[in-house]
C-alpha positions in Angstrom: 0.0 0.0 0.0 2.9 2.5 1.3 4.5 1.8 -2.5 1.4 2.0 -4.1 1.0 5.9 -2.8 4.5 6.4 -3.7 4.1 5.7 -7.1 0.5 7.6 -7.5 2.2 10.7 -5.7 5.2 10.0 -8.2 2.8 10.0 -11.0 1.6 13.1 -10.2 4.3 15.0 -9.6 5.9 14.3 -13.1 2.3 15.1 -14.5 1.9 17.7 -12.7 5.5 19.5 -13.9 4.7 18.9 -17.5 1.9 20.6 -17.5 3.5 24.2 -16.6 7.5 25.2 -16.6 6.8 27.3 -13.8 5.3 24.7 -11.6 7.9 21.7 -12.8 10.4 24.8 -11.7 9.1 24.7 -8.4 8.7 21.0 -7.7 12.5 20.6 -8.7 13.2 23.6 -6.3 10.7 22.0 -3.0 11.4 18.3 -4.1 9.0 15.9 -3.1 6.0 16.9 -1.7 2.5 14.8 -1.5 -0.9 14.9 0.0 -0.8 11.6 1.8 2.7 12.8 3.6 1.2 15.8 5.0 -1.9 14.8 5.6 -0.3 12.0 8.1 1.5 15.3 9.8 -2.2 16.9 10.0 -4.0 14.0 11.3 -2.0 14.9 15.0 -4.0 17.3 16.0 -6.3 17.3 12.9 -9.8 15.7 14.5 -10.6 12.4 12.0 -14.2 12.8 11.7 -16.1 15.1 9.3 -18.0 16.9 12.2 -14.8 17.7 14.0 -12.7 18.9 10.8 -15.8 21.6 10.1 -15.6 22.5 13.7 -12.3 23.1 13.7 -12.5 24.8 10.5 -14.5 27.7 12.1 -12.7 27.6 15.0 -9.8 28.4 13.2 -11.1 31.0 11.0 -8.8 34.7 10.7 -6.6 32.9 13.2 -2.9 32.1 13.0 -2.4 28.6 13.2 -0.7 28.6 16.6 -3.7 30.7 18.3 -6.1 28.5 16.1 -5.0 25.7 18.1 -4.5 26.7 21.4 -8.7 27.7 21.4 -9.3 24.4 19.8 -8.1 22.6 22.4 -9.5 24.9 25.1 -13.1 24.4 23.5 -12.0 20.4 23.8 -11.4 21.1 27.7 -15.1 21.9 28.4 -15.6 18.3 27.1 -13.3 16.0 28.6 -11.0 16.8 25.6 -13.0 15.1 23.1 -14.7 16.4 20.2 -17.9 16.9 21.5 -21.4 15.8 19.3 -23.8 18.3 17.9 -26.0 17.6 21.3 -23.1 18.6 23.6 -22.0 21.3 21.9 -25.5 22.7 21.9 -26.2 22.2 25.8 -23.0 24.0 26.5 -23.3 27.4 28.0 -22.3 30.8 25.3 -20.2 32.2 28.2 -18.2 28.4 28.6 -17.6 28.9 24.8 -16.7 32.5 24.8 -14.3 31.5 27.7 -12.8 29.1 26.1 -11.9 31.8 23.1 -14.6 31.7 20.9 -16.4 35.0 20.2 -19.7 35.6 19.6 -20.2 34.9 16.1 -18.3 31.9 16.0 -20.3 30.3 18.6 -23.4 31.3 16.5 -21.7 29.3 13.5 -20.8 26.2 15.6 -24.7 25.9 17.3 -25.8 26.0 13.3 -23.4 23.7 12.3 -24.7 21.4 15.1 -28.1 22.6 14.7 -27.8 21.3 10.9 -26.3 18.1 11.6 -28.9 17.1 14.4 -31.7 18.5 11.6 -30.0 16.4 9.0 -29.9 19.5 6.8 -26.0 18.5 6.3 -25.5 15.1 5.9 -21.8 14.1 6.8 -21.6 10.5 5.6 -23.1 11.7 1.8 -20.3 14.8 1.6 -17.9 11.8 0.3 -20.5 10.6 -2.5 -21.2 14.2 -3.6 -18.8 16.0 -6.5 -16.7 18.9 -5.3 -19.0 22.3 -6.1 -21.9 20.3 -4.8 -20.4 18.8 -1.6 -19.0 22.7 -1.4 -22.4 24.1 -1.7 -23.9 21.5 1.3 -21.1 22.7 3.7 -21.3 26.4 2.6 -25.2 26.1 3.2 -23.9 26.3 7.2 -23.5 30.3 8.9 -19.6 30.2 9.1 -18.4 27.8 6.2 -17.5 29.6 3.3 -15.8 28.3 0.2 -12.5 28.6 1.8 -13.3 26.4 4.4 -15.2 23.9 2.2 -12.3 23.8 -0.3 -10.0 23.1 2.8 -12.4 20.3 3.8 -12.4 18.4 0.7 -9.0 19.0 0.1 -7.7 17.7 3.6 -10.4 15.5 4.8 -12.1 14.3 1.7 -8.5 13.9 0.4 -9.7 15.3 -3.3 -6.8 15.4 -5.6 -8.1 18.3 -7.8 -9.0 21.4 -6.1 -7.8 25.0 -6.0 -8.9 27.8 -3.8 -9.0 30.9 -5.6 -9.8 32.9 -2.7 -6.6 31.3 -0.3 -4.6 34.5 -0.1 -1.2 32.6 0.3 -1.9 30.7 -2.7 -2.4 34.2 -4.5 0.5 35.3 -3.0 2.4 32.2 -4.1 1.5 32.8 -7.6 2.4 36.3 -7.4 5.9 35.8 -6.6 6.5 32.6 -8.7 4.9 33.6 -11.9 6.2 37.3 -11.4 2.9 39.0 -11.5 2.8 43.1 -10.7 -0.1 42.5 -8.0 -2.0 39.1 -6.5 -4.0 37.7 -9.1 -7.9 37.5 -8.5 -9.7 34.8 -7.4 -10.8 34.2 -11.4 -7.0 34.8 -12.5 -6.0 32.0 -10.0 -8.4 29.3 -11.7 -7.2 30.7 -15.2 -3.6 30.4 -14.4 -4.6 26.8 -12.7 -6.0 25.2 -15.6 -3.2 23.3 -16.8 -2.6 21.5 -13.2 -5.8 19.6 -13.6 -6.3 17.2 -12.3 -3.8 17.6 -9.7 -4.6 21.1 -8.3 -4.7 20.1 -4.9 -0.7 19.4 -5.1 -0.1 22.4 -7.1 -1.7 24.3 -4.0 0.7 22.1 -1.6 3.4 23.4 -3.3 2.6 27.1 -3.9 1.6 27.4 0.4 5.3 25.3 0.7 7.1 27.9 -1.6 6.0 31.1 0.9 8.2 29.1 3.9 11.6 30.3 1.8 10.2 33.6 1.5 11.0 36.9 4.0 8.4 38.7 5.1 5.5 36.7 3.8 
């Protein structure tokens, strides 16, 4: 099995550089860099389920990473330090959740995510069976889960080998720099310039967030 990833994230690398000079440019710069490897390194403090992974998504909205997690765990504390159910998380009080870090509006988004689980408006278990805009469109039907944080989902949980977010300012940024562009490119610029990494967008994205870490000031 371990070989059998190997070779698919060997696969797609090589496709993935002939498809662009710019992007096989980077891969030879970054080396080897795959889903599967850094979605191991996620799944540490990553929750495994799909309720959990959109929890944390809001959570960790307009946060740095570091602060993202410190109130994700502190929101774990109220319940024993597990992920707590859509029931749980309802009966808990708004101040325990505003103590915990959470302001206002993002306790209203994680009642209506629970509140939409328990009502079945969001089915978890069919996101997996559902093609990317449309499994986008079910999670961004929730207060609080926007594209960005849908595209993240299927990216990283759903493990989806072909998506882009056109919105992620660092992949913008990324693109500036690398494809030395006078300003960020917009969100539709970002899915024109993208094109020819189909169907491996999602490691394109890997590698433009990667390419920032070597970069000053970003």
């Amino acid at each position: 099995m371990v070989g059998s990833v190997s070779a698919n994230a060997t696969k797609a690398r090589k496709a993935l550089a002939a498809s662009d000079p710019t992007m096989a440019t980077l891969i030879e710069r970054l080396g080897e860099i795959d889903l599967p490897t850094r979605l191991a390194r996620r799944s540490e403090e990553k929750p495994a389920d799909a309720y959990g992974a959109l929890l944390r998504g809001i959570v960790g909205q307009q946060l740095s990473t570091k602060a993202a997690r410190t109130i994700y765990l502190r929101v774990l504390d109220l319940f024993g330090g597990q992920t707590p159910s859509p029931e749980q998380l309802l009966e808990v009080s708004e101040a325990d959740l505003r103590g915990a870090g959470l302001s206002g509006r993002k306790v209203e988004y994680v009642s209506d995510l629970a509140g939409h689980v328990i009502s079945g408006e969001l089915e978890l278990e069919r996101l997996g069976e559902l093609g990317d805009e449309e499994a986008i469109a079910e999670i961004s039907a929730v207060r609080g889960l926007g594209r960005w944080t849908a595209e993240m989902f299927l990216m990283f949980h759903l493990q989806r080998p072909d998506v882009l977010s056109g919105g992620d300012l660092g992949i913008r940024k990324a693109i500036q720099i690398e494809y030395g562009l006078a300003a960020m490119p917009t969100p539709t610029e970002v899915e024109r310039i993208g094109a020819p990494w189909r169907p491996h967008r999602s490691l394109a994205a890997l590698y433009l967030w990667e390419s920032l870490a070597a970069v000053p000031d970003v």
